[in-house]
C-alpha positions in Angstrom: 10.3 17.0 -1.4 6.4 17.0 -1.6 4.2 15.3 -3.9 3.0 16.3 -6.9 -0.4 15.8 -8.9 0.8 12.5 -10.5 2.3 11.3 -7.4 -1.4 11.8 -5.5 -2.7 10.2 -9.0 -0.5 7.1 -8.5 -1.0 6.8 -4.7 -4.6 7.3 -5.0 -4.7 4.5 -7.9 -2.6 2.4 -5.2 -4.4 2.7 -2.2 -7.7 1.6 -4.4 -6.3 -0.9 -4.8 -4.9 -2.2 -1.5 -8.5 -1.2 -0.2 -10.5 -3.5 -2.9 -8.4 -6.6 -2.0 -9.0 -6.1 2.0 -12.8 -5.6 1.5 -12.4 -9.2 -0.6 -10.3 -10.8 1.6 -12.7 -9.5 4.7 -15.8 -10.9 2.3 -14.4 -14.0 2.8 -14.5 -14.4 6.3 -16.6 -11.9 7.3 -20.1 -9.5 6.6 -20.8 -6.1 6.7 -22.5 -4.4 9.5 -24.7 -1.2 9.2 -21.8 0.5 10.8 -19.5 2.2 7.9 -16.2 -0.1 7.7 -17.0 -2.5 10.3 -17.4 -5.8 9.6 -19.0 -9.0 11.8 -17.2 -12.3 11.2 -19.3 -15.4 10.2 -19.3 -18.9 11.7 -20.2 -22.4 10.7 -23.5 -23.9 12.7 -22.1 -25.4 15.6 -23.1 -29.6 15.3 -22.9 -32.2 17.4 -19.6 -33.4 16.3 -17.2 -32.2 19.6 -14.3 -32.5 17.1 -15.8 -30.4 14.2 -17.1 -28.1 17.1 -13.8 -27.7 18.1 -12.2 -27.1 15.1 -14.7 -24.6 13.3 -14.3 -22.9 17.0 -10.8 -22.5 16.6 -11.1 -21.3 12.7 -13.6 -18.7 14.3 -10.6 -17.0 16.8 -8.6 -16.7 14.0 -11.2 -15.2 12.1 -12.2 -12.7 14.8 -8.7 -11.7 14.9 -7.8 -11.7 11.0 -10.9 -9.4 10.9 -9.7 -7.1 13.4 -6.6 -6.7 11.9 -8.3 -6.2 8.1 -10.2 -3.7 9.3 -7.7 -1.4 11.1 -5.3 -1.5 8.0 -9.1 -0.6 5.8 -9.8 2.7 8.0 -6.0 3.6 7.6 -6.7 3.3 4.1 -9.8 5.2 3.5 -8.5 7.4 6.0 -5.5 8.6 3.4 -7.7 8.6 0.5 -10.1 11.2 2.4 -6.6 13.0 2.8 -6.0 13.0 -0.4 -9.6 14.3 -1.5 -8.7 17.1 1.3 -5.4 17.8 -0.2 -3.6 16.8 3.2 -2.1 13.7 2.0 1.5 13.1 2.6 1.9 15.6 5.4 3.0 14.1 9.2 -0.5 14.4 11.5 1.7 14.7 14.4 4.1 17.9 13.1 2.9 18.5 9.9 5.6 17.7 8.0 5.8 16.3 4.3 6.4 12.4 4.5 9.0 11.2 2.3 8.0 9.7 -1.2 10.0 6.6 0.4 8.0 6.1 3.0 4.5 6.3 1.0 5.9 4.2 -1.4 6.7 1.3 1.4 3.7 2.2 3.6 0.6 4.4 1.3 -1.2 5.0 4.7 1.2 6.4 6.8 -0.3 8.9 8.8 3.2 10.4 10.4 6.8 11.4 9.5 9.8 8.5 10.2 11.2 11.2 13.0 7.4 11.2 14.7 6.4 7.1 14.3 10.0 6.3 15.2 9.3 8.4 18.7 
């Protein structure tokens, strides 16, 4: 079954939102770069303290890796709204078949059929 105009409406309205909160919650932790959709995560001053130092350290890993993952699930996002601009959304990049309502609904972004992510 393929979409229809309301469905692209709905998905559209969905992945907005999904791509709102992950600029937010990147915000938090990191800043924008003058490349488009990459981001640069931010640190505390390192002090004198060794313990602060260490922990503030520790928060920045997980930062660095938060970030990464933020950003990869961002570009998947702007990468099916272009889709839908082009009128391409909801069709399998690998064999260009339509992806199931059901599997838009649980993952907006999907870029492939089940049969091709599943190989």
């Amino acid at each position: 079954m393929s979409l229809n105009e309301k469905d692209f409406k709905r998905f559209e309205e969905i992945l907005t939102e999904q791509k709102n909160k992950l600029e937010g919650e990147l915000g938090r932790i990191a800043k924008p770069t003058s490349d488009n959709g990459d981001y640069e995560t931010t640190h505390e001053e390192i002090g004198s303290d060794r313990e602060d130092n260490a922990s503030e350290v520790e928060e920045y890993v997980e930062n660095v890796a938060l970030e990464s993952n933020l950003e990869e699930q961002l570009k998947d996002i702007n990468h099916a709204l272009e889709k839908i601009k082009n009128g391409t959304y909801g069709v399998c990049e690998e064999c260009g078949a339509n992806i199931s309502p059901e599997r838009l609904e649980a993952n907006p972004s999907a870029k492939k059929c089940m049969q091709c992510a599943s190989k």
